[in-house]
Structures are given as structure tokens and as C-alpha cells.
C-alpha positions in Angstrom: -4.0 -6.9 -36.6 -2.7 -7.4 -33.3 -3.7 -10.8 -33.0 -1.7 -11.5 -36.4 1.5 -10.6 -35.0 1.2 -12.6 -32.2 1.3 -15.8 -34.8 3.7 -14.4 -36.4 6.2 -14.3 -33.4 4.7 -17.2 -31.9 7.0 -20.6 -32.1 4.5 -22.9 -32.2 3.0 -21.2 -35.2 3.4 -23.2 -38.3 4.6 -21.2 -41.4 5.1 -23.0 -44.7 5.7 -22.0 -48.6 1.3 -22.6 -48.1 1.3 -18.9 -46.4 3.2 -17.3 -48.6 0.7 -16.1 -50.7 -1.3 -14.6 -48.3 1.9 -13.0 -46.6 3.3 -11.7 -49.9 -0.9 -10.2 -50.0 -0.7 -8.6 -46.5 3.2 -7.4 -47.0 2.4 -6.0 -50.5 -0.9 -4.1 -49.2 1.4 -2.2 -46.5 3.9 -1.2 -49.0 1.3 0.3 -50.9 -0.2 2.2 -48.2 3.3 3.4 -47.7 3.6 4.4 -51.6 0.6 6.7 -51.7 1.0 9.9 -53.6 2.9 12.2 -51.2 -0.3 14.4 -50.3 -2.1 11.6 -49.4 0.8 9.6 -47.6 1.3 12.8 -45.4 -2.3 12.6 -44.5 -1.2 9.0 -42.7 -0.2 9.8 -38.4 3.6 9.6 -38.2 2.5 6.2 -35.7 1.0 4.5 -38.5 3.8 5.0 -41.2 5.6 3.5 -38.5 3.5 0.7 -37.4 3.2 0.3 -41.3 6.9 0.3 -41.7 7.6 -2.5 -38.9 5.1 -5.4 -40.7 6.2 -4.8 -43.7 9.6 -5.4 -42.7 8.6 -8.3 -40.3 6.2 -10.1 -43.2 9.5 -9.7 -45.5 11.8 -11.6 -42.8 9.1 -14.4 -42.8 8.8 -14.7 -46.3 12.5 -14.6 -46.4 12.8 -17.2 -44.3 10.2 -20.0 -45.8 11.7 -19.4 -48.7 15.2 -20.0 -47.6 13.8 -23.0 -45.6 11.9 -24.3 -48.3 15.1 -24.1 -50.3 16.9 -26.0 -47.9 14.5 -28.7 -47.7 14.3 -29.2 -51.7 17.8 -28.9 -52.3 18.5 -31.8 -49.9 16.1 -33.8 -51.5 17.5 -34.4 -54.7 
């Protein structure tokens, strides 16, 4: 996991509308660790919910954004 957030706020990394599968995948297993039943989700350390928290948020920004940019880029083709 560590390693994956460094490419994430790397700006060399390349992101395209290619990731976003894989990103919506990662994002959407986070939110679900986050939506466990509440006596299992209390059984999660507060550090976790919160590291949890963060890359969800962070994959949502870059999913956000390649869309946005893939938007962009389509719309000015036409």
C-alpha cells in the first residue's frame, strides 16, 4: 500500500481513463471496509478507519480528475 501512494502523488506518474477501473476497484474496496456492520467496523483500530478514510478520499480526487480531464480532452475534439 505504501508504495501505491507514492504513484499516486508522484508527477511523473501517468494516470489515464485506462486506470480508472482499477482505481474505482481499490476506492470501492475501502468504502466497503468502512461500511461494515457497526460491530464489525468497531472492531477496525481508530488508525485504520483513518488511513482507510484518506485513500478513499485521495482515489476519489484522482478519479475526479481523469474524468474531468478526459472530458476536457473529448470535448475539444469535436
Amino acid at each position: 500500500m505504501p508504495l501505491h501512494n507514492m504513484c499516486l502523488n508522484c508527477p511523473n506518474a501517468r494516470r489515464s481513463a485506462v486506470h480508472l477501473p482499477r482505481l474505482t476497484i481499490a476506492r470501492d474496496q475501502a468504502l466497503s471496509a468502512l461500511d461494515l456492520p457497526k460491530k464489525e467496523s468497531e472492531a477496525l483500530p481508530r488508525l485504520q478507519v483513518i488511513a482507510l478514510t484518506d485513500y478513499a478520499t485521495e482515489l476519489d480526487e484522482l478519479i475526479q480528475s481523469i474524468i474531468m480531464n478526459d472530458t476536457k480532452e473529448g470535448g475539444g475534439s469535436e
